[in-house]
C-alpha positions as CSV (number, residue, x, y, z in Angstrom):
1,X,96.8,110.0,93.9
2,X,98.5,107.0,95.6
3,X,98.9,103.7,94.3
4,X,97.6,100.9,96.3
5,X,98.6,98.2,97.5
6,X,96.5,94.8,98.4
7,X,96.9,93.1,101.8
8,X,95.9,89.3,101.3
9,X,95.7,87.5,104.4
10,X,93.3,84.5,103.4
11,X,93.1,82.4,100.8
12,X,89.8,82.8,100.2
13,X,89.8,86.7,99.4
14,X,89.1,88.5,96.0
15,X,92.3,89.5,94.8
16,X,92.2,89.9,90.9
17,X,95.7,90.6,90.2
18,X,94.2,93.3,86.8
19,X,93.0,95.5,89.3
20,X,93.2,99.0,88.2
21,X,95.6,101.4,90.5
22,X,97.3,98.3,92.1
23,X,101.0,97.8,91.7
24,X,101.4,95.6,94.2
25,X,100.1,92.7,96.8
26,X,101.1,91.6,99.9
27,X,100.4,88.0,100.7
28,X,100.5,86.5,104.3
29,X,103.3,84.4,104.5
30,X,101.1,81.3,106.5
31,X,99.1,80.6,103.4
32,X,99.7,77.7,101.8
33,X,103.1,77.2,99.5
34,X,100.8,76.3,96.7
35,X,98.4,78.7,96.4
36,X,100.9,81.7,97.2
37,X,103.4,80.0,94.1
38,X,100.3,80.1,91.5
39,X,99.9,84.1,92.9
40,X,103.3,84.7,92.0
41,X,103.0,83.4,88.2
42,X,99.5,85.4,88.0
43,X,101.6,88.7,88.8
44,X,104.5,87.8,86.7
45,X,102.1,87.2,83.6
46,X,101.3,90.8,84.9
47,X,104.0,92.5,85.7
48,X,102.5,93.1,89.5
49,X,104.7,92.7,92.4
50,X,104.0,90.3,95.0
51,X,105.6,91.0,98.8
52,X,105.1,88.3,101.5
53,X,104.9,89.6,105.0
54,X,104.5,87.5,109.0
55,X,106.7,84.7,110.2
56,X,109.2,83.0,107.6
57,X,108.4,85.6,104.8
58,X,112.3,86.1,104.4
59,X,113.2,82.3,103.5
60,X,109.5,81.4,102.0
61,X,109.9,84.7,99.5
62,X,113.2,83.4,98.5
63,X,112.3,80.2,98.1
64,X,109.0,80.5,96.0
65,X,110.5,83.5,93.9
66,X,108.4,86.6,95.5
67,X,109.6,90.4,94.6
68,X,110.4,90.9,98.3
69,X,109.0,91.5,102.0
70,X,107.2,93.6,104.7
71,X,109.0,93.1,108.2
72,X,107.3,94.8,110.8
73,X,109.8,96.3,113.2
74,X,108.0,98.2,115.3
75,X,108.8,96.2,118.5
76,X,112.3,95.7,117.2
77,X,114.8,97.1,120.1
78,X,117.6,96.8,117.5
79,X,116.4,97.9,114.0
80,X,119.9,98.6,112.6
81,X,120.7,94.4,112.7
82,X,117.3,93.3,111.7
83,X,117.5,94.9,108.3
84,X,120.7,94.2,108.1
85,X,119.8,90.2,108.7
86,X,117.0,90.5,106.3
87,X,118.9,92.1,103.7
88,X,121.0,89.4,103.9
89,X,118.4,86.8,103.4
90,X,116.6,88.2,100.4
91,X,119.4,89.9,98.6
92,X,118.5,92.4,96.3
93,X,114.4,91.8,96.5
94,X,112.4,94.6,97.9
95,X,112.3,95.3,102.3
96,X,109.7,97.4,103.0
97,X,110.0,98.2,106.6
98,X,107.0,99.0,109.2
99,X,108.0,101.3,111.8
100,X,107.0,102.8,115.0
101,X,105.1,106.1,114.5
102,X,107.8,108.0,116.0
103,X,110.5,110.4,114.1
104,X,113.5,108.2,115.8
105,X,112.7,105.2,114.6
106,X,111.5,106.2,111.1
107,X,115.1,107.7,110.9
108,X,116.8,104.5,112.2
109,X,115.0,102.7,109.4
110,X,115.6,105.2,106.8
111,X,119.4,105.1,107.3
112,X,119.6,101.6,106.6
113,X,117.5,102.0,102.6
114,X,115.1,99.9,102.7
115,X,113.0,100.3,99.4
116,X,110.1,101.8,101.5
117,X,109.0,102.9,104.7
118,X,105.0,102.1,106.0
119,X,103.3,103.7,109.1
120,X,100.1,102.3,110.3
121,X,97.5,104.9,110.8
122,X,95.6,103.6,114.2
123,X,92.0,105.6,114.7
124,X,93.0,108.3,117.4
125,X,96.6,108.6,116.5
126,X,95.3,109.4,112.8
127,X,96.4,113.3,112.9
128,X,99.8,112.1,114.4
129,X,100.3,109.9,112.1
130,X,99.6,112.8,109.4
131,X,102.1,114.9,110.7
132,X,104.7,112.4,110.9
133,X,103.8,111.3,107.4
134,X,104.2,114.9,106.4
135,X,107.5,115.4,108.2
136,X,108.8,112.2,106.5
137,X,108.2,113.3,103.2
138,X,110.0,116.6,103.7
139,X,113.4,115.2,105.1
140,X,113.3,111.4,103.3
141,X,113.4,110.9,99.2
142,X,112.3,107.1,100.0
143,X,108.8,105.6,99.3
144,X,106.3,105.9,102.1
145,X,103.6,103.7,102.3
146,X,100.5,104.1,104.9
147,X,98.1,101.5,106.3
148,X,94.5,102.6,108.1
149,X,94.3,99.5,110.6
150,X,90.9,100.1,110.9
151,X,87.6,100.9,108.0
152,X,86.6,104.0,109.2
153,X,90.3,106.2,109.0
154,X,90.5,108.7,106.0
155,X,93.5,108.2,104.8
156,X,92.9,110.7,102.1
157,X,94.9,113.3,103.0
158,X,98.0,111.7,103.9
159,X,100.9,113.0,101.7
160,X,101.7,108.8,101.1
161,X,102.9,107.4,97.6
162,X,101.0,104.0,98.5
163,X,98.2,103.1,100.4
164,X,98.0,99.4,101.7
165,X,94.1,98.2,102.3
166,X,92.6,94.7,102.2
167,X,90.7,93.9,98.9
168,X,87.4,94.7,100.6
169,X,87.5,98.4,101.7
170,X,89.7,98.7,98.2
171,X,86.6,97.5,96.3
172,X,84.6,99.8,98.6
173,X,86.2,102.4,98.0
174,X,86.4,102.6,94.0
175,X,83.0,102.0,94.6
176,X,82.7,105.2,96.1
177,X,84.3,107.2,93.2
């Protein structure tokens, strides 16, 4: 079973940071300084990981103290110097990378380590997605994450050591079980 990980994008969501099966959360990076400073102590007490992820989530996470980042590079036309900028920025925190759905590109980003690699699962791509997934984890020892950009994808199936959801299909689903 994967672990999952909690995609906060507002303020106002449920995230209790003792949910069961969650490791780690990833909080928008445009929320407010404040509130995203009192999540950080929340998962310190514990011992969750907190990732910050859109514009500025490089400087704000090292400013504020955050375990790392999500940069989405799946437009990037230059991958290689990206990661190598953002590695720069954060130091030794966690990158976990978003990449195109395409065997390239999940290469290009595997070369340069980040700690994990996430492919978006979009509704009709879902089976292509799968086999890439499944191709990935044959060839790469890194973490692979997946995210279903939509409520209605089974992600079930997906040979993925995380899942990313937002706290409301998350509470849906362990409702389920």
């Amino acid at each position: 079973m994967p672990k999952f990980i909690l995609k906060i994008s507002s303020a106002d969501e449920e995230n209790d940071i003792n949910t069961e099966n969650v490791e780690c959360f990833i909080y928008d990076a445009g929320l407010p300084a404040d509130y995203l400073s009192r999540q950080i102590d929340r998962a310190r007490e514990k011992d969750k990981i907190i990732l910050f992820e859109g514009d500025n989530a490089a400087a704000l996470a090292v400013k504020l103290g955050a375990d790392g980042i999500v940069a989405d590079l799946s437009q990037s036309q230059n991958i290689k110097k990206e990661m190598a900028a953002l590695r720069a920025k954060i130091g030794s925190r966690f990158l976990g990378v978003i990449c195109r759905n395409r065997r390239h590109e999940a290469m290009i980003v595997s070369e340069n380590e980040p700690d994990f690699v996430i492919f978006r699962i979009w509704g009709e791509g879902a089976e292509k997605t799968k086999e890439l997934a499944a191709w990935y984890e044959e060839f790469f020892l890194l973490q692979m994450a997946v995210e279903p950009m939509d409520d209605e994808t089974d992600f079930s199936s997906f040979p993925a050591d995380m899942v990313i959801l937002s706290p409301a299909r998350y509470k849906i689903l362990v409702a389920q079980k």
